[in-house]
N, C-alpha and C positions, 0 to 999 in steps of 0.2 A: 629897589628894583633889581630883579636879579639882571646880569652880564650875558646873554647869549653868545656862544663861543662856538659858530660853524665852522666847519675845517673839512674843507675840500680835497680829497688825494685821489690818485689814478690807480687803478684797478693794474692787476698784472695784466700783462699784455707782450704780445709778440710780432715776429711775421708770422700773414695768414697761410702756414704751412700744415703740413699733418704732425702730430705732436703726438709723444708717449704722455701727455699728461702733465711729467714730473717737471716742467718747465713752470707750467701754472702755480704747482702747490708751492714750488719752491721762491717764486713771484710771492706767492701770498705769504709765507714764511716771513720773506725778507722784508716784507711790508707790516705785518705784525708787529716785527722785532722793533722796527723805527717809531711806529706809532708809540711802544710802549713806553719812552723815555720822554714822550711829549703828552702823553695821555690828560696829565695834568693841567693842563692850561689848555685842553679841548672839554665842550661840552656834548659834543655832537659831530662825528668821523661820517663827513659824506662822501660816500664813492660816487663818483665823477663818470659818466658816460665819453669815453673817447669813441668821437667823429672820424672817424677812417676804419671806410670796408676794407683796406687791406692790411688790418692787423686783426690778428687772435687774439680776442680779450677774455678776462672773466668775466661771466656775470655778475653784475652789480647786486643782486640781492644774493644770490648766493656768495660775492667776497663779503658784501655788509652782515652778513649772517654769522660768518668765519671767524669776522672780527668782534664782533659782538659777545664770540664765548672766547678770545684770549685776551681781553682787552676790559679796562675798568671804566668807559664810556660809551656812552649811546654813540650807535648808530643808526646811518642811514643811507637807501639805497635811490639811484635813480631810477627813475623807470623815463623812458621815451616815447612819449604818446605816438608818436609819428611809425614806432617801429612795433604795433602792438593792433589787432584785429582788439574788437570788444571783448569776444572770452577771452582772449589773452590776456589784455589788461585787468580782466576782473580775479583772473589765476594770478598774475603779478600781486595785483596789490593785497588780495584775501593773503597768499604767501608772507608777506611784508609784516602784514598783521599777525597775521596766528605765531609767527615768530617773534612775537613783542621785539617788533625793531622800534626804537626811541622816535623815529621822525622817518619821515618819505618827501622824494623830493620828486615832483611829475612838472614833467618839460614835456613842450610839443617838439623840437629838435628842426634843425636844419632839413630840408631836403634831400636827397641823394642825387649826384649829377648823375645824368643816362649813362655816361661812361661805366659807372657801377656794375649796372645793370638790377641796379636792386630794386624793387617796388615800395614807392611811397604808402603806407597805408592811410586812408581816410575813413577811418570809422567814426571819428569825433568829429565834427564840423569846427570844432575852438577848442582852446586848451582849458576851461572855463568849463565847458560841458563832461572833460575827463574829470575834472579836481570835484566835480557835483558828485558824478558816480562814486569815486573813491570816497567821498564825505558819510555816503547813502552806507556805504559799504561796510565803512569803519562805524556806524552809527548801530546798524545790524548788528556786527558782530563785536560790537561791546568793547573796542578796540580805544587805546586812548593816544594811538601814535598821532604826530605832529605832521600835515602836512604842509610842505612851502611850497614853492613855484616862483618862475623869474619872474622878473620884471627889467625891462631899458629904462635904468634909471631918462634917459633923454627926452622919451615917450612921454612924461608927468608934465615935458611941457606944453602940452597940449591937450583940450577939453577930452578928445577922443584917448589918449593916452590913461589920463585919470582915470574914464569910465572903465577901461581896460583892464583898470588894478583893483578899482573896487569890486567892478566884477568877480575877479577870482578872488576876492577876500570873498563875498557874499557869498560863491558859490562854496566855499570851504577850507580853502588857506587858510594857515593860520600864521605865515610870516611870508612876507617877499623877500627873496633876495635880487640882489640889484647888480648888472653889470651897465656901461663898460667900471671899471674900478673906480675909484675914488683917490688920485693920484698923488695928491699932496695934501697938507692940513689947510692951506691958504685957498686959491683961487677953487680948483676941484671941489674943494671940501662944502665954502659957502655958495656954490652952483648947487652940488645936489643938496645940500641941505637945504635951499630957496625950496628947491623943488617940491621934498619931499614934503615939507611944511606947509606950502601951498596947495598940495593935494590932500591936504589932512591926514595922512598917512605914514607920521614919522615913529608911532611907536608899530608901525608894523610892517616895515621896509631895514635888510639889514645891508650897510652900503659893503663896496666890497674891497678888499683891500687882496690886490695881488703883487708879489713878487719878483717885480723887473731883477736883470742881471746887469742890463748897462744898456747904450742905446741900443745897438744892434738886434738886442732884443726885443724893446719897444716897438723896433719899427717892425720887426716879425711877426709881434701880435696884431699891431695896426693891420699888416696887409691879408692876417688870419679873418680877424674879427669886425674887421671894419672901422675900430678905433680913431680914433685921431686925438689925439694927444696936443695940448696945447706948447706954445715951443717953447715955455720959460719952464716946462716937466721937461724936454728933450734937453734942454742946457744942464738940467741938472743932472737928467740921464748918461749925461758922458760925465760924469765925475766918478760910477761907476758905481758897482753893487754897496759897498758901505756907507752912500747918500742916498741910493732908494730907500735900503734900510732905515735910518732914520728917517727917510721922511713919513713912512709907512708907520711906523709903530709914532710917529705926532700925528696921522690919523688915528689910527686907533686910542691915543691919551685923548683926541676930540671927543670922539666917540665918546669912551666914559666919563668924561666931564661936562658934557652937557646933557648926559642922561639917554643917548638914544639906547634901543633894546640890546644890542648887538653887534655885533661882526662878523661877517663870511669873508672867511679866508679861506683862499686858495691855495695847496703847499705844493702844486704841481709834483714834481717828482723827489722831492724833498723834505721829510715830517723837520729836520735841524728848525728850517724857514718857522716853523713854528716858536719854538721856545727862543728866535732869536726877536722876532715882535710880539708876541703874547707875553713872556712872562715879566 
């Protein structure tokens, strides 16, 4: 059974100021150039939608498009259900396809606080009714890209949780990815694998392995993402980036030794973080 090898990276990005341009391409240059020394032990470069109206980003199918022609693996772009009217989204993802991008990742997305001032769009009632249309879509137009979409791993503990997943399997996924992370090979690791076992859903959930720096960081995603972290991960978290590191790449040895499909990794701002737990 093949290894699925997702790899998560940030899009160039800036302050939301007026820009000649050349900040972006030169973002996207320098992000090329990194991916390409790690290219190898990715099977699939997904650009990452960042959550803040006060930065300049690229666009995700136009950087996943970029990289696509300098780069010897598939790609993929996010699109954000939440930030997308219907013909938007059907211009997104018909895009996604006619540029044979390798895979597409459709998230509903966070809300935007009123301070923004930006308008939440509700064209979709569920994320479930997006991943139908893009199915419809790429079915049409003879397209053979891979869709995924998230999943809380936490959610599988519960009947309504499951229905949630298999939902977006039926409506058209074709792999979940799972936050919050999968933190250690031990405790973390036989939690969501309970899980995902239990919902009959482990060859098609990939758990996810992200790249702490030490605790301070932990506790910054915690207060980002709502995480919580068990305190025998936070004891080990202060030993500092060279213990998360192993203990992340003895997930991912779990991972391939017990056969699940895959891995989503997250390289944040960092392609190294790759070839230090993949290869």
């Amino acid at each position: 059974m093949t290894f699925l090898r997702v790899v998560e990276v940030f899009p160039p990005f800036g302050p939301a100021v007026p820009s000649d341009g050349r900040r972006a391409i030169n973002g996207l240059k320098r992000l090329s150039e990194g991916l390409v020394k790690i290219e190898r032990h990715a099977d699939v470069i997904l650009v990452a939608n960042v959550k803040n109206p006060a930065l300049l980003k690229a666009d995700t199918i136009h950087t996943a498009v970029e990289l696509q022609e300098r780069l010897r693996v598939g790609t993929a772009a996010t699109v954000v259900v939440r930030d997308q009217n219907r013909a938007q989204f059907d211009t997104a993802v018909f895009t996604a396809f006619s540029a044979g991008m390798n895979s597409l990742f459709l998230a509903w997305g966070d809300d935007y606080p009123p301070s923004s001032r930006i308008t939440n769009v509700r064209d979709f009632a569920r994320l479930s009714d997006a991943i139908r249309r893009a199915a419809l879509i790429r079915s049409k137009a003879g397209a053979s890209t891979r869709l995924f979409a998230p999943i809380d791993i936490r959610r599988l503990a519960s009947s309504e949780g499951v229905t949630l997943a298999k939902e977006r399997l039926r409506a058209g996924a074709d792999m979940l990815l799972a936050q919050p992370p999968t933190t250690d090979p031990g405790d973390a690791f036989d939690a969501h694998a309970a899980l995902v076992e239990s919902a009959g859903v482990k060859d098609k959930v990939l758990l996810n392995v992200f790249p702490f720096r030490n605790l301070s960081d932990v506790k910054r995603y915690e207060r980002l993402f709502g995480w919580r972290q068990p305190d025998g991960f936070l004891r080990e978290a202060s030993r500092g980036e060279r213990r998360l590191d192993q203990l992340s790449r003895e997930v991912v040895g779990r991972l391939r030794a017990e056969r699940y499909p895959g891995v989503y990794l997250v390289a944040r701002t960092d392609p190294k973080i790759v070839s230090r737990l993949l290869a």
